[in-house]
VODODO-437080 format. One record per atom (N, C-alpha, C): atom name; x, y, z; residue in one letter. Coordinates in Angstrom, 1 decimal, decimal comma, padded with zeros to 4 digits. Layout:
# VODODO-437080
<r site="CA" x="X" y="Y" z="Z" code="A"/>
...
# end
This chain:
# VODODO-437080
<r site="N" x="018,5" y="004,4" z="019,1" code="X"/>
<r site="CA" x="019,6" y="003,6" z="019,1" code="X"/>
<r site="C" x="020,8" y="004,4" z="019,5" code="X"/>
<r site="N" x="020,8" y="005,4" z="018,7" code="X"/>
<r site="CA" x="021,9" y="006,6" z="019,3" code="X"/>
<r site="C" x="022,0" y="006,3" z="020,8" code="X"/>
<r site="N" x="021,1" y="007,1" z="021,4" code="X"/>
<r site="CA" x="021,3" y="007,3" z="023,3" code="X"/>
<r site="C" x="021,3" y="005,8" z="024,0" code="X"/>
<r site="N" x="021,3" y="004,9" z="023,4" code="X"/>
<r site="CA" x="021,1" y="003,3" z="023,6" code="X"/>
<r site="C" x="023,2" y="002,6" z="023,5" code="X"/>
<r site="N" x="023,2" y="003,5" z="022,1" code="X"/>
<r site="CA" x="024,8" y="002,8" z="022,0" code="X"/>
<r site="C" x="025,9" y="003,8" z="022,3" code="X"/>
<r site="N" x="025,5" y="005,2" z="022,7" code="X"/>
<r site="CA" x="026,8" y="006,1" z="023,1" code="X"/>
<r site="C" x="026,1" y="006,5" z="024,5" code="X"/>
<r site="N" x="025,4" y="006,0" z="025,2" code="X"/>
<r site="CA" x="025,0" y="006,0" z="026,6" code="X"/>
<r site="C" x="024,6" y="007,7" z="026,8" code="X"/>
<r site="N" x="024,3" y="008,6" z="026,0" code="X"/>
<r site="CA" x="024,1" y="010,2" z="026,2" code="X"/>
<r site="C" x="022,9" y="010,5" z="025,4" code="X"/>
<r site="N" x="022,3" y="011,3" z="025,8" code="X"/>
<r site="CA" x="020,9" y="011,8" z="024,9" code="X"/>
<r site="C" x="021,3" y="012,3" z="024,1" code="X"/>
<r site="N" x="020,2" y="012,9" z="023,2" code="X"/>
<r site="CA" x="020,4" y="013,5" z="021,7" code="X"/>
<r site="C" x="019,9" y="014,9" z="022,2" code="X"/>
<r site="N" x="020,1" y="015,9" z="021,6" code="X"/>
<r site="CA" x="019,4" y="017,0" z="021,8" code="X"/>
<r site="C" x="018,0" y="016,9" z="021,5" code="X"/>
<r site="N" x="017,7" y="016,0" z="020,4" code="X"/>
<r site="CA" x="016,6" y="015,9" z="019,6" code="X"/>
<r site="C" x="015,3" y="015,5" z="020,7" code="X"/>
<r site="N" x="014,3" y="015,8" z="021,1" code="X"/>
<r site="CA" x="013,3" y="014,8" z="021,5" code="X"/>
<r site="C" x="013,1" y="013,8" z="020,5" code="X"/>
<r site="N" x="012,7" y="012,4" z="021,8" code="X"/>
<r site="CA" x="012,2" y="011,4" z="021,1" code="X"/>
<r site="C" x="010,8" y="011,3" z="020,6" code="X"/>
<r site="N" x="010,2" y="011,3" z="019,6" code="X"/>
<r site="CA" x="008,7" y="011,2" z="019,5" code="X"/>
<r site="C" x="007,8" y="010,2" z="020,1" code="X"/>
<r site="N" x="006,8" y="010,8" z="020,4" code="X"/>
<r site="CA" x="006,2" y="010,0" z="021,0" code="X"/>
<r site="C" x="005,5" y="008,8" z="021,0" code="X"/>
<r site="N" x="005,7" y="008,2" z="019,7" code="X"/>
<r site="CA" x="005,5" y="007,1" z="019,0" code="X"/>
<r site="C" x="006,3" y="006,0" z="019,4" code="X"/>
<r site="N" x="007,8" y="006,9" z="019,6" code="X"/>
<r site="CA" x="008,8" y="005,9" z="019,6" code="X"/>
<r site="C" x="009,1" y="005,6" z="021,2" code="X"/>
<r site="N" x="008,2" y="006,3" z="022,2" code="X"/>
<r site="CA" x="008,6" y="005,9" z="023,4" code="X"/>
<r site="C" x="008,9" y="004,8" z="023,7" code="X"/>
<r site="N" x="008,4" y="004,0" z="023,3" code="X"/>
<r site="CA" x="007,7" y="002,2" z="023,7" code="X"/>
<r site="C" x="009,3" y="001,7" z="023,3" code="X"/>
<r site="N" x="009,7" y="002,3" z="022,6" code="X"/>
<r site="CA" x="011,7" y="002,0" z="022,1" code="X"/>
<r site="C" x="012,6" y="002,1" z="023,0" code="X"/>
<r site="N" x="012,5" y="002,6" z="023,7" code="X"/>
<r site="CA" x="013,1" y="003,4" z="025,2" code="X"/>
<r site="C" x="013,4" y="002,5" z="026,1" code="X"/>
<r site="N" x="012,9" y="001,3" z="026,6" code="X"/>
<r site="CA" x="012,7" y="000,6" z="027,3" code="X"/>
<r site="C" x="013,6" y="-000,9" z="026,5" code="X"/>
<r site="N" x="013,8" y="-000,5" z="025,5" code="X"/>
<r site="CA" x="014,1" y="-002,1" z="025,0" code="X"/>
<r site="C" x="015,7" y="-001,9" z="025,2" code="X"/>
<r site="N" x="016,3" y="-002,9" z="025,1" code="X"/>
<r site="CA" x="017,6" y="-003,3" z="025,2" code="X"/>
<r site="C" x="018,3" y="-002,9" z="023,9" code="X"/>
<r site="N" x="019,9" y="-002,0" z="023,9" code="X"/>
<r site="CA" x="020,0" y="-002,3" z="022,7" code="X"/>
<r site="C" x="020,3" y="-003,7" z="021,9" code="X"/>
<r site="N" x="020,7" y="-004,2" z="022,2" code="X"/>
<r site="CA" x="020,6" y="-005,6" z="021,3" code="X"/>
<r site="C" x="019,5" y="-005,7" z="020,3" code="X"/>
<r site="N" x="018,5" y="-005,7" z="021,5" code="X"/>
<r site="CA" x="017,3" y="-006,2" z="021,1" code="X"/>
<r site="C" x="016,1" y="-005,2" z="020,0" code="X"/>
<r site="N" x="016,8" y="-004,0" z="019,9" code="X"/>
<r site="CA" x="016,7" y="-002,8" z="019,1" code="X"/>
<r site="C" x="017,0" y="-003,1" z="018,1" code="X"/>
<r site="N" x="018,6" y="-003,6" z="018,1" code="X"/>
<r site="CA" x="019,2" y="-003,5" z="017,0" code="X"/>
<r site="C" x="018,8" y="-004,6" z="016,1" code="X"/>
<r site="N" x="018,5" y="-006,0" z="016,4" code="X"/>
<r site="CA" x="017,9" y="-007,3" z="015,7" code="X"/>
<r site="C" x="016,5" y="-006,9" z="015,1" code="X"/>
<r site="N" x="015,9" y="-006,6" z="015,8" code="X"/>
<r site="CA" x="014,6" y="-006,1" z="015,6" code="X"/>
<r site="C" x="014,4" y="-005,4" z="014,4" code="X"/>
<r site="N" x="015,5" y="-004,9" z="014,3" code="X"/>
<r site="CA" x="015,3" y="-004,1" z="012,8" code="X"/>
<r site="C" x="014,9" y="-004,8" z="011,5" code="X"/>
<r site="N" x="015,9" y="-006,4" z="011,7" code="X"/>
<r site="CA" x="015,4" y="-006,9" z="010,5" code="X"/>
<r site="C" x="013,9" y="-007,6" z="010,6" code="X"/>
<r site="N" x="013,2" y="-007,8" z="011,9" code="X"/>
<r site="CA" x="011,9" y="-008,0" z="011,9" code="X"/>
<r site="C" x="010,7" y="-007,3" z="011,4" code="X"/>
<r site="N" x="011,3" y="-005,8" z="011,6" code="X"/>
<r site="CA" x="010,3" y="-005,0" z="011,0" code="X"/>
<r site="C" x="010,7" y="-004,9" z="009,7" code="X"/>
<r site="N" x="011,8" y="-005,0" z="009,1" code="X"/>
<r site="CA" x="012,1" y="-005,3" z="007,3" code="X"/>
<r site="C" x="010,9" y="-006,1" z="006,5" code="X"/>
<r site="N" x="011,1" y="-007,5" z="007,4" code="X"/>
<r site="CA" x="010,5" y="-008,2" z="007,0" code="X"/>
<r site="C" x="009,2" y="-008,4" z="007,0" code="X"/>
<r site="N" x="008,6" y="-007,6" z="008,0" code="X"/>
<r site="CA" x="007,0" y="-007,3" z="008,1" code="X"/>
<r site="C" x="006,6" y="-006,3" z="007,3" code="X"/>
<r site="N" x="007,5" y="-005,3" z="007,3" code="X"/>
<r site="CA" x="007,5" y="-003,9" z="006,3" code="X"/>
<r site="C" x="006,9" y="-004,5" z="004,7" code="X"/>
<r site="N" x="007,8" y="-005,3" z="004,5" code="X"/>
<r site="CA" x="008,5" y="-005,8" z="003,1" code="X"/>
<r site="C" x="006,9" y="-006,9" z="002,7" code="X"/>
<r site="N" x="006,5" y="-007,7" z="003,8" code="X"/>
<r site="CA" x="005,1" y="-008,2" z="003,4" code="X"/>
<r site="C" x="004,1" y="-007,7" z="003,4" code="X"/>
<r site="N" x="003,8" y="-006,5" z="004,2" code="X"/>
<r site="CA" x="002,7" y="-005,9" z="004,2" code="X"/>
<r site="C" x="002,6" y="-005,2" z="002,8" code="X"/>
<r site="N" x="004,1" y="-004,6" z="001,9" code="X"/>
<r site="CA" x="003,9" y="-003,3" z="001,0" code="X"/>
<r site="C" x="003,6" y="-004,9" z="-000,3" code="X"/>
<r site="N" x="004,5" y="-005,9" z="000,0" code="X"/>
<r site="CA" x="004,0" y="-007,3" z="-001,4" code="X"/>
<r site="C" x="002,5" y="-007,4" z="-000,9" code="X"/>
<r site="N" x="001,8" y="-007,4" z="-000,1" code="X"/>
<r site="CA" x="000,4" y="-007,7" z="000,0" code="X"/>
<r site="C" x="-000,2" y="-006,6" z="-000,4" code="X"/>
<r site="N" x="000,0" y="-005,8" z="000,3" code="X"/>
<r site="CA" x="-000,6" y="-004,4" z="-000,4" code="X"/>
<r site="C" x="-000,7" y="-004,3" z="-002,3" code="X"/>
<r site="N" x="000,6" y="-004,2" z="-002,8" code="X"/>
<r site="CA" x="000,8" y="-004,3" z="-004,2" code="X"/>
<r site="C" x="-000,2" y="-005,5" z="-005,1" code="X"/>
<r site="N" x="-000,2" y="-006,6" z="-004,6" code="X"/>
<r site="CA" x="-000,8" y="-007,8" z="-005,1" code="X"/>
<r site="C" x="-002,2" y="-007,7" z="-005,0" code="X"/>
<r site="N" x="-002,4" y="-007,3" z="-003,6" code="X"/>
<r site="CA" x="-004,2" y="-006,6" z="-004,0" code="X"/>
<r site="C" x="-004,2" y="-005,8" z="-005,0" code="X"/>
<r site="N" x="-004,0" y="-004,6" z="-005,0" code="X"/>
<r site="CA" x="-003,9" y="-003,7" z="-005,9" code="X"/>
<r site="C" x="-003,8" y="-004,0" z="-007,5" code="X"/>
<r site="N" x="-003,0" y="-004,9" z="-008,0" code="X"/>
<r site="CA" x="-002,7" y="-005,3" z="-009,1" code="X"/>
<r site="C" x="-003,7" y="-006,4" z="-010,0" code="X"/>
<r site="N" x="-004,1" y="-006,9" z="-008,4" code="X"/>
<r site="CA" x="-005,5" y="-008,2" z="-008,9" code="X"/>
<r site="C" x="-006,5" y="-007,1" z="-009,1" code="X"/>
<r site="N" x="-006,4" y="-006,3" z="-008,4" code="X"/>
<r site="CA" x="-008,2" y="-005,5" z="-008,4" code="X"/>
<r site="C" x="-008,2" y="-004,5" z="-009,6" code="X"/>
<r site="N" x="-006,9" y="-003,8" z="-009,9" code="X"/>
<r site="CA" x="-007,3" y="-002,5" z="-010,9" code="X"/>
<r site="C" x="-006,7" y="-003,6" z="-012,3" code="X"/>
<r site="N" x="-006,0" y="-004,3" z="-012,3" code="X"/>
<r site="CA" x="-005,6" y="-004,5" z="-013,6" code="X"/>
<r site="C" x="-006,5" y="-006,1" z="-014,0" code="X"/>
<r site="N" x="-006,9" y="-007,2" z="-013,2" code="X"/>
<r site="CA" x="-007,4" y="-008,4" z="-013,5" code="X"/>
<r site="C" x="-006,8" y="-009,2" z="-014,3" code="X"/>
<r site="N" x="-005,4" y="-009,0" z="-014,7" code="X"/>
<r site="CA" x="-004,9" y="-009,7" z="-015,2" code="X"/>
<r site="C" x="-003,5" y="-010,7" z="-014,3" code="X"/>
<r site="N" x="-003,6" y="-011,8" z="-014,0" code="X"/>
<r site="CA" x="-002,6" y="-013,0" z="-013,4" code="X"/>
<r site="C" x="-001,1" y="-012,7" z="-013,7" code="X"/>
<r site="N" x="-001,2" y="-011,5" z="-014,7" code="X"/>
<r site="CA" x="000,4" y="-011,8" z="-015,6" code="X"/>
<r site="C" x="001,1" y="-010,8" z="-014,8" code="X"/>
<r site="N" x="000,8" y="-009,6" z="-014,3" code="X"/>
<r site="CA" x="000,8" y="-008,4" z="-013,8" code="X"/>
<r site="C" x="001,1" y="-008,8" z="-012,3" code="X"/>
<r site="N" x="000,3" y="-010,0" z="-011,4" code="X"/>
<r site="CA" x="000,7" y="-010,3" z="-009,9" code="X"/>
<r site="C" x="002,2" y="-011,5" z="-010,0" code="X"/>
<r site="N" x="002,5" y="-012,0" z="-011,1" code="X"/>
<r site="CA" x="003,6" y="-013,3" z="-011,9" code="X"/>
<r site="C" x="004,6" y="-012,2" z="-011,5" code="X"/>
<r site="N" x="004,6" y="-010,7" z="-012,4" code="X"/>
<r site="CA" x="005,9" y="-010,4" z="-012,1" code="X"/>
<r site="C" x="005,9" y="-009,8" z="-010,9" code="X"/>
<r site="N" x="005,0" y="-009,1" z="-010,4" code="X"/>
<r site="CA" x="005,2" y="-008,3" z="-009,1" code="X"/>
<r site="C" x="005,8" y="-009,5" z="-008,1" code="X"/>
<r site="N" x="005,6" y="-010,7" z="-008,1" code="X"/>
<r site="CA" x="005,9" y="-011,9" z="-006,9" code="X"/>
<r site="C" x="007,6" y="-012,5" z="-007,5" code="X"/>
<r site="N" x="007,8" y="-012,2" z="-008,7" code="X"/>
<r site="CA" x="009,3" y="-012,4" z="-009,0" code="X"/>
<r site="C" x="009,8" y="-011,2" z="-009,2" code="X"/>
<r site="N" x="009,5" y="-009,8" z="-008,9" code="X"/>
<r site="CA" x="010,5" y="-008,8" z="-008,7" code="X"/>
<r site="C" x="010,7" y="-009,0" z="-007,5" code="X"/>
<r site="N" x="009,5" y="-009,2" z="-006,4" code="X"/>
<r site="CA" x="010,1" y="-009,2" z="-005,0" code="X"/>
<r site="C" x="010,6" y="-010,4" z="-004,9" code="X"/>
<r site="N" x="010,8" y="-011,4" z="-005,4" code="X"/>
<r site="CA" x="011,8" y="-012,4" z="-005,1" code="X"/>
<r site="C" x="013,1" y="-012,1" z="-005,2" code="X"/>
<r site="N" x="013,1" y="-011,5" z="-006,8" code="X"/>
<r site="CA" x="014,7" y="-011,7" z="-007,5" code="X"/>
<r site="C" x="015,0" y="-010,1" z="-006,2" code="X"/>
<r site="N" x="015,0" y="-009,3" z="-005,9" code="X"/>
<r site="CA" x="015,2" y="-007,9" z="-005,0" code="X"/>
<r site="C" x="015,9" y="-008,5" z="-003,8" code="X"/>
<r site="N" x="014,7" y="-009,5" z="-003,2" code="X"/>
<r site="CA" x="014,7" y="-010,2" z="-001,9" code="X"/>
<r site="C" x="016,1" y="-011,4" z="-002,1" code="X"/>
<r site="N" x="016,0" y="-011,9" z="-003,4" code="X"/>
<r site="CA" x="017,4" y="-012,7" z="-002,5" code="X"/>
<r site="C" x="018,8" y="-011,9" z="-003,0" code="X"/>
<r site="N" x="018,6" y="-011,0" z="-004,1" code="X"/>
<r site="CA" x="020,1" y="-010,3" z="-004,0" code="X"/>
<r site="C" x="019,7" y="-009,3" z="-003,3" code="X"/>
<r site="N" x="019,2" y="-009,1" z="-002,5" code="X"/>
<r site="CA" x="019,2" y="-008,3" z="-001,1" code="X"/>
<r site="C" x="020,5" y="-009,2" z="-000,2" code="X"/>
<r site="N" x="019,4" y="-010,6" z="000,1" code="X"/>
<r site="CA" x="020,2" y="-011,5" z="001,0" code="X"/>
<r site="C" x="021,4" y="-012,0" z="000,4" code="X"/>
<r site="N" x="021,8" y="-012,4" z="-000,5" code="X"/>
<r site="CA" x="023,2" y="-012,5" z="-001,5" code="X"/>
<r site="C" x="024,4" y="-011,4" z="-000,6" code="X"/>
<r site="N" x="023,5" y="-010,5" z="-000,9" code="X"/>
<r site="CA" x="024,5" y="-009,3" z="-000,4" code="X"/>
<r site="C" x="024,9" y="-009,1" z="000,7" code="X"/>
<r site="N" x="024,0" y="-009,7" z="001,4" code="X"/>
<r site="CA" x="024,3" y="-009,6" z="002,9" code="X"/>
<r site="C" x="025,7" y="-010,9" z="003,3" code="X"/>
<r site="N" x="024,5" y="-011,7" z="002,8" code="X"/>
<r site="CA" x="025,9" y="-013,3" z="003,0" code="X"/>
<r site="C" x="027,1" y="-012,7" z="002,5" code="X"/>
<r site="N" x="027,3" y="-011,8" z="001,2" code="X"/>
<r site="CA" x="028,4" y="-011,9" z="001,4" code="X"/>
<r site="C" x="029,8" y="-011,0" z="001,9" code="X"/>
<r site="N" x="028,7" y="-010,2" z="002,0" code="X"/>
<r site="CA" x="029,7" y="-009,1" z="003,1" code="X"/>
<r site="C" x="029,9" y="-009,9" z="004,4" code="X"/>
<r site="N" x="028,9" y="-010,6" z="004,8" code="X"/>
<r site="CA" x="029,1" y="-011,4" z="006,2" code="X"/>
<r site="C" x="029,9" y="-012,8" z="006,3" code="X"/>
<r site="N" x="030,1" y="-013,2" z="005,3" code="X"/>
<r site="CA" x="030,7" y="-014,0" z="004,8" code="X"/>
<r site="C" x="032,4" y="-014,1" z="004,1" code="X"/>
<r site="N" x="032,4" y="-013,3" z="003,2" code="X"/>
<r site="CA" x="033,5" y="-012,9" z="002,9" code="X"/>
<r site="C" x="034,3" y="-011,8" z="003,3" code="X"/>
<r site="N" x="033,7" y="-010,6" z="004,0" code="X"/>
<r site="CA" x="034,5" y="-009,2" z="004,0" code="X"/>
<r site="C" x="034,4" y="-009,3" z="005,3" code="X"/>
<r site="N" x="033,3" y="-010,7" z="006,3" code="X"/>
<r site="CA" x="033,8" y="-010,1" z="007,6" code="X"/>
<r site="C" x="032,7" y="-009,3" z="008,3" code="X"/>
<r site="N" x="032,3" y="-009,0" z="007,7" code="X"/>
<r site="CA" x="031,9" y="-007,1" z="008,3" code="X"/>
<r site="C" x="030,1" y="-007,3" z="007,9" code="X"/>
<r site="N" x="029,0" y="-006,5" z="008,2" code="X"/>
<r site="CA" x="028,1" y="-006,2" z="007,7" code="X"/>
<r site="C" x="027,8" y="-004,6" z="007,6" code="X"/>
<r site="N" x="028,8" y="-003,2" z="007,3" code="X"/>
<r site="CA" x="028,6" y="-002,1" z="007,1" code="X"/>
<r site="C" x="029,3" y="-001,5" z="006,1" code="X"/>
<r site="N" x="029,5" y="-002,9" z="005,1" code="X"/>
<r site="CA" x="030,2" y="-002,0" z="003,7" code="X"/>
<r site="C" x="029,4" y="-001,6" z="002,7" code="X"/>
<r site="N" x="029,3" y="-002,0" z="001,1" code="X"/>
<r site="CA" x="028,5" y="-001,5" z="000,4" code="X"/>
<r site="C" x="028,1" y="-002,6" z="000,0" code="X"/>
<r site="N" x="028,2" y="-003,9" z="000,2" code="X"/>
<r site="CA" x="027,2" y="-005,1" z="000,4" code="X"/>
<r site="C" x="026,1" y="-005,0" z="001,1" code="X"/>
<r site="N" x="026,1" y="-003,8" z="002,3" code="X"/>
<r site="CA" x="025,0" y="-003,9" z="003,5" code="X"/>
<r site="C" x="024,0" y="-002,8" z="003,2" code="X"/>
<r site="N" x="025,2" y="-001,5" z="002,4" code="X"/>
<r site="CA" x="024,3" y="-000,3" z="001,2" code="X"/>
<r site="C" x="023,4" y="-000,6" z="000,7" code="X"/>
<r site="N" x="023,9" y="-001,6" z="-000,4" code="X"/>
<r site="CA" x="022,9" y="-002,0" z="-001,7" code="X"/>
<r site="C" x="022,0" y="-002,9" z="-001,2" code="X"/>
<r site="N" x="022,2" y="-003,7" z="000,1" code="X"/>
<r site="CA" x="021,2" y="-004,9" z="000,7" code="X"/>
<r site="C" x="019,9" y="-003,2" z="001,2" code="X"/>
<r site="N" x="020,1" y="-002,5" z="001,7" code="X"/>
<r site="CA" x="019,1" y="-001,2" z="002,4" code="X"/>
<r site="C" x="018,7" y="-000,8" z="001,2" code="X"/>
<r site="N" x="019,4" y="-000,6" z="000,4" code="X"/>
<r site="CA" x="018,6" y="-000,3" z="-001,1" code="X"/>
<r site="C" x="017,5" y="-000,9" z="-001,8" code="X"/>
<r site="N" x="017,7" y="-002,1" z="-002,0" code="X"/>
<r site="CA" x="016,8" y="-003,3" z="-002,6" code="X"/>
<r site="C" x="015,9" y="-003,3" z="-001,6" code="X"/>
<r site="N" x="016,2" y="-003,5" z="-000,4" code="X"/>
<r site="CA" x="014,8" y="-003,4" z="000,6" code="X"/>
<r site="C" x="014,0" y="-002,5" z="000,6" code="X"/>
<r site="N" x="014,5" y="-001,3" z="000,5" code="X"/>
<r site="CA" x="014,1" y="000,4" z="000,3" code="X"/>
<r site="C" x="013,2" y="-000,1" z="-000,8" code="X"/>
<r site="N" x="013,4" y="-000,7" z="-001,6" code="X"/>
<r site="CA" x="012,8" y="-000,1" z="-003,0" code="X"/>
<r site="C" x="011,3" y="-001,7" z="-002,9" code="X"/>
<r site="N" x="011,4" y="-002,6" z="-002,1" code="X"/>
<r site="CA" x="010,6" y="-003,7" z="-002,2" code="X"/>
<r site="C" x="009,5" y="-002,4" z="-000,8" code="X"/>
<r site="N" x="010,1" y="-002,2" z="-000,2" code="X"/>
<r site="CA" x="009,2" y="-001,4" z="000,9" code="X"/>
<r site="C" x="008,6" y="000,0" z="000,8" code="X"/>
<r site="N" x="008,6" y="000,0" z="-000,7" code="X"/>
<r site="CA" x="008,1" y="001,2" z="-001,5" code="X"/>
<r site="C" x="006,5" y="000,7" z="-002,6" code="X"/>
<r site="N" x="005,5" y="002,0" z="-003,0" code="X"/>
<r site="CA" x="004,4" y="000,9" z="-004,1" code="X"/>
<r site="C" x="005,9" y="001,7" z="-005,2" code="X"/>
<r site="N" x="006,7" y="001,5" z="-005,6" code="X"/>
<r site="CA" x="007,2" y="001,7" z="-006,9" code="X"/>
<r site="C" x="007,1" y="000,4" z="-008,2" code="X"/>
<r site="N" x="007,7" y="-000,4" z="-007,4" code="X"/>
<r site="CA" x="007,2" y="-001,8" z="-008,6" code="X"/>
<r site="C" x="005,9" y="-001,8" z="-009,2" code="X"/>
<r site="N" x="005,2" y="-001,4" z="-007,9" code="X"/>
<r site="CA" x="003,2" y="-001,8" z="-008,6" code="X"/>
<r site="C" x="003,2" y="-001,2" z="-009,4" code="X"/>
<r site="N" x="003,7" y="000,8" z="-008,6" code="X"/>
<r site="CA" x="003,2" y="001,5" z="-010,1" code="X"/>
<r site="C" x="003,6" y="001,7" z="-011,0" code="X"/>
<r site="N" x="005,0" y="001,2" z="-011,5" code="X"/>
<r site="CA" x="005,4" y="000,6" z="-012,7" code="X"/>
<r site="C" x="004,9" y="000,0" z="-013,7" code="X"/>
<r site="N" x="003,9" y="-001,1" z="-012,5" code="X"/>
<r site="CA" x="003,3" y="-002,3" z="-013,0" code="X"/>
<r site="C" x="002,0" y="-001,9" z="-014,1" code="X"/>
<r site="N" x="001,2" y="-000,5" z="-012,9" code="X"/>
<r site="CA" x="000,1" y="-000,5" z="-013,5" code="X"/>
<r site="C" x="000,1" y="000,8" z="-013,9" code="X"/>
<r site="N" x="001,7" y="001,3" z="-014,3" code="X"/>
<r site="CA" x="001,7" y="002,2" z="-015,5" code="X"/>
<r site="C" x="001,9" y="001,2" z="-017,0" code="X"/>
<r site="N" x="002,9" y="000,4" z="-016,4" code="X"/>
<r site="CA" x="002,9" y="-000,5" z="-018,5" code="X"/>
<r site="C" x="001,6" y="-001,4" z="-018,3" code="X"/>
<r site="N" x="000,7" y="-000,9" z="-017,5" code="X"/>
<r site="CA" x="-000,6" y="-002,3" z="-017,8" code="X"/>
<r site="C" x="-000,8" y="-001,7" z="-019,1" code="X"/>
<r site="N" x="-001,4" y="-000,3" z="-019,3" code="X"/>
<r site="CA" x="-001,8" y="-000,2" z="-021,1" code="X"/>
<r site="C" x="-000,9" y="-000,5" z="-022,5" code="X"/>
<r site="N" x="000,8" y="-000,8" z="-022,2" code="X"/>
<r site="CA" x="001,6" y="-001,3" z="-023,0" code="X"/>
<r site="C" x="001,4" y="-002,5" z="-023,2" code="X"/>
<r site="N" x="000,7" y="-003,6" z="-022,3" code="X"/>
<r site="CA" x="000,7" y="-004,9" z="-022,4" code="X"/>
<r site="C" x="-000,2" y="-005,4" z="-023,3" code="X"/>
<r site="N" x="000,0" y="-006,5" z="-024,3" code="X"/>
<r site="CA" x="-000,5" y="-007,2" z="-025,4" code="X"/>
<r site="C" x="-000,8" y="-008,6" z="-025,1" code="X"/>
<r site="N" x="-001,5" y="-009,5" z="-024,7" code="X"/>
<r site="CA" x="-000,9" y="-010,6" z="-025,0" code="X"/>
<r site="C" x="-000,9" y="-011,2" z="-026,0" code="X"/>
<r site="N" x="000,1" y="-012,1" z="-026,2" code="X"/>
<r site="CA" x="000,5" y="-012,8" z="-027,4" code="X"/>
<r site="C" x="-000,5" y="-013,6" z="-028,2" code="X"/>
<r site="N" x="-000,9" y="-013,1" z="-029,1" code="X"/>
<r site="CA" x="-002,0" y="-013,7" z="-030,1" code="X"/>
<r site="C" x="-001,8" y="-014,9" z="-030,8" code="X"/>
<r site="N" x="-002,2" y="-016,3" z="-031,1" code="X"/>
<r site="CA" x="-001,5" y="-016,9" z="-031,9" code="X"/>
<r site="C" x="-002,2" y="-016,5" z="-034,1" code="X"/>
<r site="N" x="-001,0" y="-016,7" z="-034,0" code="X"/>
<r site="CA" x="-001,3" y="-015,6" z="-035,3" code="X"/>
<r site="C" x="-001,7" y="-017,3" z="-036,5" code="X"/>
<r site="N" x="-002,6" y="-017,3" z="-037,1" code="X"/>
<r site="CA" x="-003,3" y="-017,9" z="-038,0" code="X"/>
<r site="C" x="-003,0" y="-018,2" z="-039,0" code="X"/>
<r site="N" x="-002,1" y="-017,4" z="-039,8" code="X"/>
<r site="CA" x="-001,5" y="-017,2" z="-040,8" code="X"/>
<r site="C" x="-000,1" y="-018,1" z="-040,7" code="X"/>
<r site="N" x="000,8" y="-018,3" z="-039,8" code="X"/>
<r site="CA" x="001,5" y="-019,2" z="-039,7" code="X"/>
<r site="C" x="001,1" y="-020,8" z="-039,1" code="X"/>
<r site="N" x="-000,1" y="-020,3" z="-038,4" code="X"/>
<r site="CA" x="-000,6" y="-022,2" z="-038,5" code="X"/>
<r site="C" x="-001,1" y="-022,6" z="-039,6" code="X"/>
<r site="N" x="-001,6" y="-022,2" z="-040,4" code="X"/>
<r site="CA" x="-002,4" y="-022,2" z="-042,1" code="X"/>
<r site="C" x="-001,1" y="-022,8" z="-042,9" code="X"/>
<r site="N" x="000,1" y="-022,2" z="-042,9" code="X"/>
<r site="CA" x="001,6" y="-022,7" z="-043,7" code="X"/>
<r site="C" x="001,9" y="-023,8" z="-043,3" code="X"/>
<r site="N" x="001,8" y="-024,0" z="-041,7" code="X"/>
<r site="CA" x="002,5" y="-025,4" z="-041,7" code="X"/>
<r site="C" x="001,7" y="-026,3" z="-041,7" code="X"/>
<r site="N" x="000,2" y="-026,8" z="-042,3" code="X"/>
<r site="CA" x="-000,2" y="-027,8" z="-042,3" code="X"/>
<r site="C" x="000,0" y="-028,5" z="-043,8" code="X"/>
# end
């Protein structure tokens, strides 16, 4: 994007992965980013959700993993609306913390959160001794 928006090469070589970049338009460079966000961001929730069904078998463990990436995912977008919205702009620290939350959904850190407190998790017993009093 550099040699795309200041029209001069980098010292750096391009890798060769990224050749196929070379040819695109900036515009179309630059939009594109949020498409691979978005692909990024469902591949690592798919990834995680297998993961979490297969080693832990418990429904309660994929419940929060699909509302952490929710609650991440819209105060990501929050953040965006409202730097874009109110401040005008999309490069202040509305657009920071929006790369942040994404950073962290396009990471396994949630899972392995997940399926480090799997051996803290209890579920809730119904305790016997308090249905016995109230009849």
């Amino acid at each position: 994007m550099y040699m795309l928006y200041y029209h001069n090469s980098s010292s750096m070589p391009v890798p060769g992965i990224m050749k196929g970049f070379m040819d695109w338009p900036y515009d179309t460079l630059y939009y594109s980013k949020y498409g691979f966000t978005l692909l990024c961001t469902a591949l690592y929730f798919a990834l995680s959700y297998w993961a979490l069904k297969r080693l832990t078998g418990r429904g309660f463990f994929t419940r929060v993993l699909s509302y952490s990436y929710l609650a991440f995912f819209l105060l990501s977008g929050l953040s965006m609306l409202y730097g874009y919205f109110v401040k005008q702009r999309l490069n202040d620290e509305e657009y920071t913390l929006s790369r942040w939350l994404m950073g962290v959904l396009q990471s396994p850190i949630i899972c392995l959160i997940l399926l480090a407190s799997e051996k803290l998790y209890k579920p809730a017993e119904k305790d016997e001794t308090f249905n016995q009093g109230v009849q």
